[in-house]
C-alpha positions as CSV (number, residue, x, y, z in Angstrom):
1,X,-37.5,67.4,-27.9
2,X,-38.9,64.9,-25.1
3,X,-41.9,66.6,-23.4
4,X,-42.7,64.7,-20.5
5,X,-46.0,64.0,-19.4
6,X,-45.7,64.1,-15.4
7,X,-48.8,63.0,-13.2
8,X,-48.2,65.3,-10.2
9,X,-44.5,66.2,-11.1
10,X,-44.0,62.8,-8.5
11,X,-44.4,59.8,-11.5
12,X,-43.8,59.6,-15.6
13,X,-45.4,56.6,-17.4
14,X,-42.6,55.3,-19.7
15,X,-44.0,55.4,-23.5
16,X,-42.5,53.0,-25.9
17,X,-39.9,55.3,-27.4
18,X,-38.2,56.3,-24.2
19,X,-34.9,55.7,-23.1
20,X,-33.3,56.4,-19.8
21,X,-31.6,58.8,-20.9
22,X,-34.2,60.9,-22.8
23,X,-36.3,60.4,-19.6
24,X,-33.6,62.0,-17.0
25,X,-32.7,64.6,-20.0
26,X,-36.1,66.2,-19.7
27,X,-37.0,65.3,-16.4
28,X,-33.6,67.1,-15.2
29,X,-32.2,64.2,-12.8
30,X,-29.4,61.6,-13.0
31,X,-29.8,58.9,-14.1
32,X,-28.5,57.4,-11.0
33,X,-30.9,59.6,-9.0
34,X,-34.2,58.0,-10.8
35,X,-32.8,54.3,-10.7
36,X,-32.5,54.6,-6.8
37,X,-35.4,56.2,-6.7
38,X,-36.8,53.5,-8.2
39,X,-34.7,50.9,-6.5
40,X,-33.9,49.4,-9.7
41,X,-30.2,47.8,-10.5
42,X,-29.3,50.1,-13.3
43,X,-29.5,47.4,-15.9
44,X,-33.2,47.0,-15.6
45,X,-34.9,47.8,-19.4
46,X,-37.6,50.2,-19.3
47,X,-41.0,49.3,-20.9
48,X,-44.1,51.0,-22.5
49,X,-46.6,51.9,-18.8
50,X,-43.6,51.3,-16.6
51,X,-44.5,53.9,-13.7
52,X,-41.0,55.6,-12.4
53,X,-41.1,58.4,-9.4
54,X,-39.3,61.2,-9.9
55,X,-36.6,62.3,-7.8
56,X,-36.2,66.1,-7.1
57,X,-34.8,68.0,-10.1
58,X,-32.1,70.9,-10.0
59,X,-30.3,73.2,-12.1
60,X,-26.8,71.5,-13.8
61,X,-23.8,72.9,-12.0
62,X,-20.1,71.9,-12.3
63,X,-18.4,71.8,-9.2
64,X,-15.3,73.6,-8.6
65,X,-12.7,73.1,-5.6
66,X,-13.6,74.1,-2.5
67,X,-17.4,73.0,-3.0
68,X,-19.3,70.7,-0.4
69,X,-22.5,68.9,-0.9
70,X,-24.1,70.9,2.1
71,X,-22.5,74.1,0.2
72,X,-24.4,73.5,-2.9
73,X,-27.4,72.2,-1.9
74,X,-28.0,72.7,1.8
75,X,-27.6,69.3,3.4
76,X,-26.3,65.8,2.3
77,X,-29.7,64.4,2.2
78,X,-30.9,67.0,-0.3
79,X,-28.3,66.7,-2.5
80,X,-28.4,62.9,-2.7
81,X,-31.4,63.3,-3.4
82,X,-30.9,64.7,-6.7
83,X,-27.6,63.0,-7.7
84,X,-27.9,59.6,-6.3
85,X,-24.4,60.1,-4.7
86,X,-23.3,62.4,-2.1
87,X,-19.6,62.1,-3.9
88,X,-18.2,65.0,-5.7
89,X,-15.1,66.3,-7.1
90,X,-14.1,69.3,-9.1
91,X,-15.1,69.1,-12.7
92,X,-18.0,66.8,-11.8
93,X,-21.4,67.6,-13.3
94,X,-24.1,67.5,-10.1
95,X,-27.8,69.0,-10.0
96,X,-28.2,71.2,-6.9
């Protein structure tokens, strides 16, 4: 397993066998989430002492009808925040 090393939980210094994913996995945000934190188009390759900031992270949840963003996670901004998106739809994976 991944174990990230996190300088003030805000950054992660990419090491040479990371991957997006692997990064997000452990980090527990989207990958949509980081790239826009980062303002990166989401086919920009990662390299070895590439500095990323970390979005928020939140608990996996799968939302079911009747949900809202400002249900889940208390305001649009907030949940954005840790999903990149403020769409959602039942069935949809989202961090709150």
């Amino acid at each position: 397993m991944l174990k990230l090393k996190v300088l003030l939980k805000e950054f992660y210094v990419v090491k040479e066998s990371d991957t997006l994913q692997s990064i997000c996995s452990a980090a527990n945000v989207s990958p949509t989430a980081l790239m826009k934190k980062n303002n990166l188009p989401a086919d920009t390759p990662l390299f070895s002492g590439m500095l990323l900031f970390l979005p928020p992270s939140g608990n996996l949840y799968t939302v079911q009808p009747g949900d809202s963003v400002e249900l889940l996670c208390g305001s649009k901004e907030r949940f954005e925040a840790l999903n990149g998106t403020a769409d959602i739809y039942p069935g949809k994976k989202v961090r709150i």
